[in-house]
KELUM-673184 format. One record per residue (C-alpha): residue number from 1; chain; x, z, y. Coordinates in steps of 0.25 Angstrom, whole numbers, padded with zeros to 4 digits. Each point is the difference from the previous one (the first is absolute). Layout:
BEGIN
<NUM,'A',<X,Z,Y>>
...
***
This chain:
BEGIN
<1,'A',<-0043,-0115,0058>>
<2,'A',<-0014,-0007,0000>>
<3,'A',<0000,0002,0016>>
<4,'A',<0012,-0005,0003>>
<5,'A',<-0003,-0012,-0008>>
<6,'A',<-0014,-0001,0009>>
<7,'A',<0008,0000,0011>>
<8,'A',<0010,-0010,-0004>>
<9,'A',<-0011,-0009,-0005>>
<10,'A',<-0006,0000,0014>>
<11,'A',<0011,-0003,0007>>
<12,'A',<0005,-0011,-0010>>
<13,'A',<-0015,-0006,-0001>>
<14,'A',<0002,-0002,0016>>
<15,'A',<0013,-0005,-0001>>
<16,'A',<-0006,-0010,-0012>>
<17,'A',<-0008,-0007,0010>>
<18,'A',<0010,-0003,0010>>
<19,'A',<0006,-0007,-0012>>
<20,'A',<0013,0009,0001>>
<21,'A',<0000,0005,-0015>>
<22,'A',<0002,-0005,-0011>>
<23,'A',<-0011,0008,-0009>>
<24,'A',<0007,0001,-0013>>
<25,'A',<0013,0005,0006>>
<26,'A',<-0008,0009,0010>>
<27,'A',<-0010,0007,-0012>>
<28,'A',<0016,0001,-0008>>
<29,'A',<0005,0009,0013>>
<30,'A',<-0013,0006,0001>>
<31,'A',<0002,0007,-0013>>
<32,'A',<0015,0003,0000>>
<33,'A',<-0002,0005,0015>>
<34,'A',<-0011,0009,-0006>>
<35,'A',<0009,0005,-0013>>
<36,'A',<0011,0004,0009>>
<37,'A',<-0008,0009,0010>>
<38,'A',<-0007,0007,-0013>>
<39,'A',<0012,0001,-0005>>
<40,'A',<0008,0006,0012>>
<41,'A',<-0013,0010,-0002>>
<42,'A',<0001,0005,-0014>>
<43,'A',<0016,0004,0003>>
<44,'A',<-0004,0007,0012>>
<45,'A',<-0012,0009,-0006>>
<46,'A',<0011,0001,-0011>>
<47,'A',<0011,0006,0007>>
<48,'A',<-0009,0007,0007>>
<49,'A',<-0006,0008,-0012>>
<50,'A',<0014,0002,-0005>>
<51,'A',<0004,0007,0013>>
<52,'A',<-0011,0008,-0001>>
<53,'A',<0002,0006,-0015>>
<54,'A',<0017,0001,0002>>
<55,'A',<-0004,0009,0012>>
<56,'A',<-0010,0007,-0009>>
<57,'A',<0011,-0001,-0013>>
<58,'A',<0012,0008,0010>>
<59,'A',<-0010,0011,0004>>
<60,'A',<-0003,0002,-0015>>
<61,'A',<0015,0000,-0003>>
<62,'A',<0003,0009,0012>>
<63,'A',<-0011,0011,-0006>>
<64,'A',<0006,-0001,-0014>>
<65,'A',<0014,0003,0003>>
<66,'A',<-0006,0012,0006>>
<67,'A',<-0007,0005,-0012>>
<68,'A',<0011,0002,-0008>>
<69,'A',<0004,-0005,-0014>>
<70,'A',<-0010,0008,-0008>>
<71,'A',<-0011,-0003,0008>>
<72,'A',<0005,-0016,0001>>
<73,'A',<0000,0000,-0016>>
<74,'A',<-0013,0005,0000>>
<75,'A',<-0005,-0009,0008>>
<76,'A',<0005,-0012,-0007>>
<77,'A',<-0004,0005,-0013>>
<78,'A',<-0013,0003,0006>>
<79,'A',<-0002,0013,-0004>>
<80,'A',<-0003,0011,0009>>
<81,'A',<0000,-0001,0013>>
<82,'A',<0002,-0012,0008>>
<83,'A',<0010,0000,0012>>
<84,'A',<-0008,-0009,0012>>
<85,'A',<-0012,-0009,0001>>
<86,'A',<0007,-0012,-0006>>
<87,'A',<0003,-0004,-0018>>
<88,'A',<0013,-0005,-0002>>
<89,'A',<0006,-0006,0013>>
<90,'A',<-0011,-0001,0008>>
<91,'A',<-0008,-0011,-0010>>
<92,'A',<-0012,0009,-0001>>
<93,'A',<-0007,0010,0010>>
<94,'A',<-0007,0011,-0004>>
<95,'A',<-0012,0008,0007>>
<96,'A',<0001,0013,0005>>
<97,'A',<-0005,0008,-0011>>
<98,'A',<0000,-0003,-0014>>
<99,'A',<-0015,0005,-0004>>
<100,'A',<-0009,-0010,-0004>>
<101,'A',<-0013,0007,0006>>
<102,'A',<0006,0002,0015>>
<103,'A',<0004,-0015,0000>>
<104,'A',<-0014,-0004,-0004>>
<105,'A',<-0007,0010,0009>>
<106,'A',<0011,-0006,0011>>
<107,'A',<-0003,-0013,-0002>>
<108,'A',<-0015,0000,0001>>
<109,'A',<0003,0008,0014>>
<110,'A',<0006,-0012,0005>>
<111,'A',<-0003,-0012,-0006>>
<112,'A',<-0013,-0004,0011>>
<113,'A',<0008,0004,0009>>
<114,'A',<0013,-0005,-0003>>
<115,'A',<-0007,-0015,-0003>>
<116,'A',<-0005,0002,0014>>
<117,'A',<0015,0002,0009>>
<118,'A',<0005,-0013,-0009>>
<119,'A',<-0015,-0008,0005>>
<120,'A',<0003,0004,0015>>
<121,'A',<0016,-0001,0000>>
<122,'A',<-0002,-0015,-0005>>
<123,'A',<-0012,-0001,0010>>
<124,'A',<0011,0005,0012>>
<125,'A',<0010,-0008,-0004>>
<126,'A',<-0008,-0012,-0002>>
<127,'A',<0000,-0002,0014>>
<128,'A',<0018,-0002,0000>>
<129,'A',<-0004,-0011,-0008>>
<130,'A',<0001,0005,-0014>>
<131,'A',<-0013,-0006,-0009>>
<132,'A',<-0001,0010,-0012>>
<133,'A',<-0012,0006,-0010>>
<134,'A',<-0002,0012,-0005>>
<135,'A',<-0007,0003,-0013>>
<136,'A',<-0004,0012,-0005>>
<137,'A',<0003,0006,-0011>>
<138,'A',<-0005,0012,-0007>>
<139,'A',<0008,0013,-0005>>
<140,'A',<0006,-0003,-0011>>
<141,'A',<-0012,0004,-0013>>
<142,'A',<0004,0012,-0007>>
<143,'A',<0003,-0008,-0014>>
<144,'A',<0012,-0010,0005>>
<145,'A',<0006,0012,0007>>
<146,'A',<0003,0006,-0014>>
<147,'A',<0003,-0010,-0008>>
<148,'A',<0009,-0003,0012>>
<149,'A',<0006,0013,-0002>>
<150,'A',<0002,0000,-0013>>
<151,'A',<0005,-0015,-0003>>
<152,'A',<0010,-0003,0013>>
<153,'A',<0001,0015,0006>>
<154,'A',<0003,0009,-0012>>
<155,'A',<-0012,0009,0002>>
<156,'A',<0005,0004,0015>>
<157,'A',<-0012,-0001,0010>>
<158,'A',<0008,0000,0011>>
<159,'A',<0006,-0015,-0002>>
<160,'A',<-0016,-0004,0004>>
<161,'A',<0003,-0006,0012>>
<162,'A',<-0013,-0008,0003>>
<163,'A',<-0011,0006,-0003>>
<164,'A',<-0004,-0004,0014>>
<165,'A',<0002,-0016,0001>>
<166,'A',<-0003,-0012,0010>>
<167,'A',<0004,-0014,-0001>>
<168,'A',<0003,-0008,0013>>
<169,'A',<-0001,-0015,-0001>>
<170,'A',<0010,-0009,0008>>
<171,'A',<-0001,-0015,0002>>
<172,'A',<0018,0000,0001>>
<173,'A',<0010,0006,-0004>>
<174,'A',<0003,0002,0016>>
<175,'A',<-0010,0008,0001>>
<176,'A',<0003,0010,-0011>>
<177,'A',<0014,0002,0008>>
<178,'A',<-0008,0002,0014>>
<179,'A',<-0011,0009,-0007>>
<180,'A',<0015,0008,-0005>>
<181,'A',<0005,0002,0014>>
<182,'A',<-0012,0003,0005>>
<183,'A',<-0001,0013,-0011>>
<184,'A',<0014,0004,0000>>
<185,'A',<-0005,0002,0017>>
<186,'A',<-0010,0010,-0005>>
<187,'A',<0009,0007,-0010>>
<188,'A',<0014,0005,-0005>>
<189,'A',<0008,-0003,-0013>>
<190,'A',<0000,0010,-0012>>
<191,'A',<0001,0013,0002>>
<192,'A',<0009,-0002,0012>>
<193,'A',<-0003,0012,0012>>
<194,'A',<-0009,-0004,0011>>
<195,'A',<0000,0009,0014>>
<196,'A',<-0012,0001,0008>>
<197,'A',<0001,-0011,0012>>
<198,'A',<-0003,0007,0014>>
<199,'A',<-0015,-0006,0006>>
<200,'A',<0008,-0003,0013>>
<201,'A',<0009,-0010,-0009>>
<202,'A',<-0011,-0005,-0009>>
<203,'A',<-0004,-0012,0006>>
<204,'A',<0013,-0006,0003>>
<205,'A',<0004,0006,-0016>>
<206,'A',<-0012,-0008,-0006>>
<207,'A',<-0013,0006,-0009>>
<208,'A',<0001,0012,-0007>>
<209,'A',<0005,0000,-0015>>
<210,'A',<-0011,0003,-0010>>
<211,'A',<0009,-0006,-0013>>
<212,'A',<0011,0002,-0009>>
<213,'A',<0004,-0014,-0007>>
<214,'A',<0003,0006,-0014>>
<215,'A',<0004,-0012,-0006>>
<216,'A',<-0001,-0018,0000>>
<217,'A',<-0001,-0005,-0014>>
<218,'A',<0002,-0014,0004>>
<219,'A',<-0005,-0010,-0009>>
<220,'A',<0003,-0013,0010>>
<221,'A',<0015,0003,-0001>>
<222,'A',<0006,-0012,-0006>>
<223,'A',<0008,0009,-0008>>
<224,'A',<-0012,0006,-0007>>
<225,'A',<-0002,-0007,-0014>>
<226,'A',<-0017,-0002,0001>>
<227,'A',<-0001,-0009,-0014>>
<228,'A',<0008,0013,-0007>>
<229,'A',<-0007,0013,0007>>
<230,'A',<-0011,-0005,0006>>
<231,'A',<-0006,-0012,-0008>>
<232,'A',<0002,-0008,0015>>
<233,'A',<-0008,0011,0008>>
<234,'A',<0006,0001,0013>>
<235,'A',<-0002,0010,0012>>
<236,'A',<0005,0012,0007>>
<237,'A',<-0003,0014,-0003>>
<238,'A',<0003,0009,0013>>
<239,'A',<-0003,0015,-0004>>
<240,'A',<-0003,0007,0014>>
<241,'A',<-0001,0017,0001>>
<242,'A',<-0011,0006,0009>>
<243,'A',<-0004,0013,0003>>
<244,'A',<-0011,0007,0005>>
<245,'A',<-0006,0013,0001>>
<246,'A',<-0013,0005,-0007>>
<247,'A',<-0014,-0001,0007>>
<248,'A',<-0006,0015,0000>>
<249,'A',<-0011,-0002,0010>>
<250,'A',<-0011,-0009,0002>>
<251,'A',<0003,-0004,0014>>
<252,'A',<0016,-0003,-0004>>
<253,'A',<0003,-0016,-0002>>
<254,'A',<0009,-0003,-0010>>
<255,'A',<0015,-0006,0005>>
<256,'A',<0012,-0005,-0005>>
<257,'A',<0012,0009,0006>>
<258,'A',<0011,-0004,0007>>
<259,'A',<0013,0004,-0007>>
<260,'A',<0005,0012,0009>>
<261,'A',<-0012,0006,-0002>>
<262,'A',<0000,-0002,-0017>>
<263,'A',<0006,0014,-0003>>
<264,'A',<-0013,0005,-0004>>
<265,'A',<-0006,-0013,-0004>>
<266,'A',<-0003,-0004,-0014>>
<267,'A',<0007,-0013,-0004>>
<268,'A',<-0005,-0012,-0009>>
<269,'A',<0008,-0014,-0003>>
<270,'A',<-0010,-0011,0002>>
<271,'A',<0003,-0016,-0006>>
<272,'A',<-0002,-0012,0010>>
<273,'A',<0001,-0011,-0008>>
<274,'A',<0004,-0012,0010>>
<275,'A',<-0005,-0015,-0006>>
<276,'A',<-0001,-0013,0002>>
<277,'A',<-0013,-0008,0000>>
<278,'A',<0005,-0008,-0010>>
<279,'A',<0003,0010,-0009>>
<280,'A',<-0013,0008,0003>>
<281,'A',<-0008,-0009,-0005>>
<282,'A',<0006,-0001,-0013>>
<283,'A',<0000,0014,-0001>>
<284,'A',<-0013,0001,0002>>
<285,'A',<-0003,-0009,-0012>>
<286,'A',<0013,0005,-0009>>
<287,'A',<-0003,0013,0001>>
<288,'A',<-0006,0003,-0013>>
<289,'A',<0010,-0009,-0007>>
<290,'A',<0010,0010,0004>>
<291,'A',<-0007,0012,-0004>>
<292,'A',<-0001,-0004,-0013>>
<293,'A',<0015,-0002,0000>>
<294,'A',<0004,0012,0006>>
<295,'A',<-0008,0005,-0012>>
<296,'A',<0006,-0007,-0011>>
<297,'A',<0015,0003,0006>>
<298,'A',<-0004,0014,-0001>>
<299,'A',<-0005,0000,-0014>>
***
């Protein structure tokens, strides 16, 4: 929004002078002009989240009518085991393994590294014109992942999904919609099966798929009520899948593994939390504000 009203201001200060607009009509265009292109934004990266998470919701379904009633019960009641990677229709994704240590020992694993491959994709595809920032963010201390457990997750570790977390920053809402192409080029859908693409065929193909898109919990969606559920936050959370396979000897560099080659890998869901400056910025300052009421909800 903010540089498509800069552009528009410079073409309409250069129109200005020839005396051929008017400047309170021209500021009044300005701004409904600049309204309706971030609004023709928002219903794109909507529909496009909720693409993503029916595609997601019918491989859930597809697995549970496989399972059989006994095992679907068990699953809904959560009790026992549970049939797929996904809670209840696909709302909530779950890690690989249910035990608390391996996903704190998995997470420290990857997190540099995992902080790392975010920093150099936005680098790379920077240069297609996509202006992005990537911030840090540490695994997840050992505290809020418990209390997390037992308040939202009913004691079940595997619901942890991001324990490894990053933030990218955006100036528009178009650019979250282009970073979202350019991701779902380097990764596949749920859980959906992926064959190995022929070197001869991989350039014409595209790059090599290293993700799994798990899941967009998208808070821009005009539908999602922000006052209600999030006191007015608003971003997107995309959970991505990666696997890699341990380092045993010193001269061996650590790598994120393609998806034909994941049949030996270990597996952990990592958050990338996509935000716009804006917003960032009052997160930044907000952020305390909203622990203490996450608190006070849960007491």
């Amino acid at each position: 929004k903010q540089a498509w009203q800069e552009a528009l201001e410079h073409g309409e200060e250069v129109r200005r002078r020839e005396g051929a607009v008017d400047p309170t009509a021209s500021a009044e265009m300005e701004r409904r002009q600049s309204e309706e292109v971030t609004r023709a934004a928002v219903h794109k990266v909507a529909e496009h989240a909720r693409q993503v998470n029916l595609q997601i919701k019918a491989q859930h379904a597809a697995e549970l009518r496989k399972a059989g009633t006994t095992a679907r019960a068990m699953h809904w009641l959560r009790t026992g085991r549970r049939v797929g990677r996904f809670h209840k229709g696909g709302s909530r994704v779950m890690q690989d393994t249910g035990d608390i240590e391996t996903l704190f020992i998995q997470a420290r694993t990857i997190n540099d590294h995992f902080q790392s491959l975010m920093e150099s994709l936005v680098e790379e595809w920077a240069q297609d014109g996509l202006p992005a920032q990537v911030i840090r963010g540490p695994v997840k201390q050992t505290e809020r992942a418990l209390q997390k457990c037992v308040r939202v997750y009913r004691r079940d570790p595997a619901y942890l999904a991001d324990l490894v977390r990053c933030t990218v920053v955006f100036r528009t809402i178009s650019d979250i919609e282009l970073f979202l192409r350019k991701i779902e080029e380097r990764a596949v859908v749920g859980l959906k099966a992926w064959k190995a693409t022929p070197p001869a065929a991989e350039a014409a193909v595209g790059p090599a798929k290293i993700f799994r898109i798990m899941r967009m919990l998208n808070r821009f969606d005009p539908e999602y009520n922000a006052d209600r559920r999030s006191s007015g936050y608003r971003d997107m959370s995309l959970h991505l899948e990666v696997g890699w396979t341990s380092v045993r000897r010193p001269d061996q560099k650590f790598k994120f593994e393609p998806l034909e080659r994941w049949g030996r890998c270990q597996r952990h869901v990592c958050e990338v939390q996509l935000l716009l400056q804006s917003m960032h910025h009052l997160k930044l300052n907000m952020h305390d504000v909203y622990s203490q009421r996450r608190n006070l909800l849960a007491q």
